[in-house]
C-alpha positions as CSV (number, residue, x, y, z in Angstrom):
1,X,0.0,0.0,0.0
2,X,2.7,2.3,0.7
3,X,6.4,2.0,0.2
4,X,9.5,3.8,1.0
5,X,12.4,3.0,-0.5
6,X,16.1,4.5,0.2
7,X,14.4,7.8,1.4
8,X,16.9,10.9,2.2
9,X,16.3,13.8,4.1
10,X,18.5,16.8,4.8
11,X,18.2,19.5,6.4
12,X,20.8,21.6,5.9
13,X,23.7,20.0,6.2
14,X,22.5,17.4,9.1
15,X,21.0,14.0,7.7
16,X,17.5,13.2,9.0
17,X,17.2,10.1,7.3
18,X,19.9,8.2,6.0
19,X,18.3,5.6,2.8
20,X,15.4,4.1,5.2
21,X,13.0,1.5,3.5
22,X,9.8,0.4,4.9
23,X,6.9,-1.1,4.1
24,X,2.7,-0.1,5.1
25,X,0.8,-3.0,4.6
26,X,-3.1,-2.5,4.0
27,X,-5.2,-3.0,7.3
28,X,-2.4,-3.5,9.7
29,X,-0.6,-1.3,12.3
30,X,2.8,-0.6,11.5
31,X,4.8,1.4,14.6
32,X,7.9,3.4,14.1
33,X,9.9,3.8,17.8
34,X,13.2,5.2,18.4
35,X,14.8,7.7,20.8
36,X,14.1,11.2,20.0
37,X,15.5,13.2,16.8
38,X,15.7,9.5,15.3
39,X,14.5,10.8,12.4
40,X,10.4,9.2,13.2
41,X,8.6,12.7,12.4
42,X,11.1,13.5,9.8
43,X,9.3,10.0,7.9
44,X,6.2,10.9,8.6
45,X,6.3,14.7,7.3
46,X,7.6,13.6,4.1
47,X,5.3,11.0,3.4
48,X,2.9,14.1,3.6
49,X,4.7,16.2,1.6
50,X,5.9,18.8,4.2
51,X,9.5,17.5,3.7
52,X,11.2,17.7,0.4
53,X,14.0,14.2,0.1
54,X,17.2,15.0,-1.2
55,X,16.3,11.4,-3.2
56,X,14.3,8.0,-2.7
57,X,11.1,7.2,-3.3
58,X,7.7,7.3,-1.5
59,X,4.6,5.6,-3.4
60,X,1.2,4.9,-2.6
61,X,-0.9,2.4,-4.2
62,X,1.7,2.7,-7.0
63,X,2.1,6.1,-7.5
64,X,4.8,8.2,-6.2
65,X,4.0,10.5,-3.5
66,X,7.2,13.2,-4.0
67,X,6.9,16.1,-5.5
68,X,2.6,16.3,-4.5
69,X,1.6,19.0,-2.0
70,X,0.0,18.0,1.0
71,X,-4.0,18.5,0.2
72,X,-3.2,16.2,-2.8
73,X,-2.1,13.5,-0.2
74,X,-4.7,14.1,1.9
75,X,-7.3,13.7,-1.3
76,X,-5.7,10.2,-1.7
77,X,-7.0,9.5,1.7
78,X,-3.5,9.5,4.0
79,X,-4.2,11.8,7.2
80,X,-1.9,12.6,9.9
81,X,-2.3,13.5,13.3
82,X,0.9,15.5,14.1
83,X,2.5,15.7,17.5
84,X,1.0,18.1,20.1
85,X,-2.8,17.9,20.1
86,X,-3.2,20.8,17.6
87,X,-6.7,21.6,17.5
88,X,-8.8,25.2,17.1
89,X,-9.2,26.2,20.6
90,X,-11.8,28.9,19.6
91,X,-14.1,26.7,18.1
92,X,-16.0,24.2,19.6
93,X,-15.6,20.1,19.6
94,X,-18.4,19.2,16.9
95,X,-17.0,22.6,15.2
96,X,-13.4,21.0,14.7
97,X,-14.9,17.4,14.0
98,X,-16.4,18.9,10.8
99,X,-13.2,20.8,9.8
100,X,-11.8,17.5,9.5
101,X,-13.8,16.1,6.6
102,X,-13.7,20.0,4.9
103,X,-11.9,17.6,1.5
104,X,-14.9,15.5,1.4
105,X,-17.4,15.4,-0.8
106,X,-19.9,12.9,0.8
107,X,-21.4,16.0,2.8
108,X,-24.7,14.0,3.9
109,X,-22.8,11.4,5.7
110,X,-21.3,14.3,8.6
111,X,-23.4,13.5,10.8
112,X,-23.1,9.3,11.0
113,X,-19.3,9.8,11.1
114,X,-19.7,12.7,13.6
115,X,-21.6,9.8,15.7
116,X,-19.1,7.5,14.9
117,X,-16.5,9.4,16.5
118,X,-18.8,10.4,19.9
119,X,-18.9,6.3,19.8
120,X,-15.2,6.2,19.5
121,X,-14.9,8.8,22.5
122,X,-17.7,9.3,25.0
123,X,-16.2,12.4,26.6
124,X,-16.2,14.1,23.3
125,X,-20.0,13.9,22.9
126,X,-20.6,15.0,25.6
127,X,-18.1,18.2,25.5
128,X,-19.6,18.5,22.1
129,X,-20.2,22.1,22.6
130,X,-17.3,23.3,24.6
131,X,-14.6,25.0,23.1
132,X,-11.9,23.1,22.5
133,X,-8.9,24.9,24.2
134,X,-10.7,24.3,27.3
135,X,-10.8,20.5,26.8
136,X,-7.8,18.7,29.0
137,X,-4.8,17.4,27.5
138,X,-6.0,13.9,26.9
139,X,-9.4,15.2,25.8
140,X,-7.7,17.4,23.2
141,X,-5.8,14.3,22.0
142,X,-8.9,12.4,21.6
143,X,-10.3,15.3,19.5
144,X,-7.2,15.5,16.9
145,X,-7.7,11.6,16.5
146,X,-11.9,12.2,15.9
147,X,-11.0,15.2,13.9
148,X,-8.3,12.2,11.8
149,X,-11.3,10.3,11.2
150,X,-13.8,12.4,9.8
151,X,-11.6,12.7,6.9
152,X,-12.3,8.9,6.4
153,X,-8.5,8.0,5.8
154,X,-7.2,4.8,4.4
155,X,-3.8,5.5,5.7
156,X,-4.2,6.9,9.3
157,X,-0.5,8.3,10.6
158,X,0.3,9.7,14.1
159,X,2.9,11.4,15.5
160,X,3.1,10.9,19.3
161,X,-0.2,10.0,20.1
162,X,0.9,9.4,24.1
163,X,2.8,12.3,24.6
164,X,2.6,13.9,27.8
165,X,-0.5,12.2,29.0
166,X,-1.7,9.9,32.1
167,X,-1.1,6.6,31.6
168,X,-5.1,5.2,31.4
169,X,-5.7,7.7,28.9
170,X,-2.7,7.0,26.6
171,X,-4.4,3.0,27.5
172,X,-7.9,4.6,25.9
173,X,-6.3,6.2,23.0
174,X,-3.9,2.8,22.0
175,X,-7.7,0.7,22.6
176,X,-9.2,3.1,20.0
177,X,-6.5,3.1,17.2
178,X,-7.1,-1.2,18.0
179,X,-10.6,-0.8,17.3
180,X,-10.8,1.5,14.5
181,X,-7.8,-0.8,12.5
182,X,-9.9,-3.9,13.1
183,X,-13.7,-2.5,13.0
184,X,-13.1,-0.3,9.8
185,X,-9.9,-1.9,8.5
186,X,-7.8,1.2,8.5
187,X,-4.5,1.2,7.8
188,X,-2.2,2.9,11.2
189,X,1.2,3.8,11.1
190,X,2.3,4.9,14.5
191,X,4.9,6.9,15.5
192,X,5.9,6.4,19.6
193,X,8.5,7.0,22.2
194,X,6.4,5.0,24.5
195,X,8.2,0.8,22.6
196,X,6.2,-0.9,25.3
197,X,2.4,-0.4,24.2
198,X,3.3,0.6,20.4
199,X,4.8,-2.3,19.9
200,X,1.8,-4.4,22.0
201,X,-0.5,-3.7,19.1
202,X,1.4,-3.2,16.2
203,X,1.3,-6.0,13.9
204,X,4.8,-4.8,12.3
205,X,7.4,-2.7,13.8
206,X,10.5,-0.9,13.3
207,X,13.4,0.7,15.4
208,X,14.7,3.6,14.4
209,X,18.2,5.0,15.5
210,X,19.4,8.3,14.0
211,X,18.5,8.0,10.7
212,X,18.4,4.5,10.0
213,X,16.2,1.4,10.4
214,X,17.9,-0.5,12.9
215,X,15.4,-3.4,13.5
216,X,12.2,-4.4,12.2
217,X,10.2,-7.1,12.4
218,X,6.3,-8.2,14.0
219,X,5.4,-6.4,17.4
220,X,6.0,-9.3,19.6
221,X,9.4,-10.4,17.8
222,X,10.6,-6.6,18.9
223,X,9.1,-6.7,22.3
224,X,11.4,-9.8,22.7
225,X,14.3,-8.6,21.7
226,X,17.1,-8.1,23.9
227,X,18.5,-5.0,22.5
228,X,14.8,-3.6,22.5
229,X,14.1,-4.1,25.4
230,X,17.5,-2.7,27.0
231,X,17.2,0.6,25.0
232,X,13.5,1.2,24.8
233,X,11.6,-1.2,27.2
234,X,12.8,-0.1,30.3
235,X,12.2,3.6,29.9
236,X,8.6,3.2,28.4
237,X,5.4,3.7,30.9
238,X,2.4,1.6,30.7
């Protein structure tokens, strides 16, 4: 589904990614860890076009992704939810819900998916009319993910999804991406500090290590590995 293949990134004159290859396969979750400046975002930005490679290839369904602005990408149905909860504080939780499916076309079906999402994340319905920048942390982070979905993705991507939050929340959001991968069949590629519960529910993952692809394999052949477990494992939180 999508493919990258000896990818480059500069910026400047510091490499970001040094020739990675990887592989998303359709309707699985695929988890990127590594320490940070690893070069995780970096992957995920130029898959989305906000990252110009100095070479390597990105496709998608065949076609090559490089060189396409992001709203293109987005039309193809790949969404990312960056890192940091970014969502319109001035504007309120149903308000930012439907800002997320602004690319569709299928405008009679808002309000199914908007209930889809309030099924996805209780709290959400009912701060349906709050403002946003009032919501907590973790409720901010479930509204970026609802706000994912209503674009209807094939591919969704996230950047730091656990970042900074309690630990049965970051529980709540890793049971959702679970549910929405195997209830809609939506492709996840996860991006995590937090080895421990990526790697619990990915189906494929892969170690990153300043610029390079140091491991890969399934999530429980990584969550067994000694070398994972000494440099990741011990420093995650459940």
């Amino acid at each position: 589904m999508l493919e990258i293949k000896d990818l480059v990134v500069k910026y400047g004159g510091i490499t970001a990614l040094n020739g990675i290859s990887m592989k998303v396969e359709e309707g699985r979750i695929i988890t990127l860890v590594g320490a940070n400046g690893a070069g995780k975002s970096t992957t995920l930005r130029s898959i989305t076009g906000l990252v110009s490679p100095v070479s390597g290839s990105i496709t998608y369904d065949g076609r090559e992704l490089i060189g396409l602005n992001t709203k293109d990408i987005v039309k193809m149905g790949i969404t990312l939810v960056p890192e940091g909860r970014h969502v319109f504080a001035d504007m309120t939780v149903d308000e930012n819900l439907m800002i997320g499916a602004y690319l569709r076309k299928d405008k009679e079906n808002f309000r199914k998916d908007i209930d889809f999402v309030h099924e996805m994340f209780p709290i959400l319905k009912e701060r349906s009319k709050q403002l946003s920048g009032t919501l907590s942390g973790g409720e901010q982070q479930m509204l970026a993910v609802g706000r994912a979905l209503m674009s209807k993705p094939k591919v969704l991507m996230m950047d730091e999804p656990s970042l900074g939050l309690a630990p049965l929340v970051v529980k709540d959001i890793f049971r959702i991406i679970q549910k929405v991968n195997e209830e809609q069949n939506m492709t996840v590629l996860l991006i995590e500090q937090n080895a421990n519960a990526a790697l619990k529910i990915a189906d494929y993952g892969y170690v990153m290590e300043t610029g390079n692809i140091g491991l890969e394999g399934s999530g429980e052949e990584l969550l067994s590995n000694e070398r994972v477990k000494e440099l990741y494992l011990g420093k995650s939180k459940e």
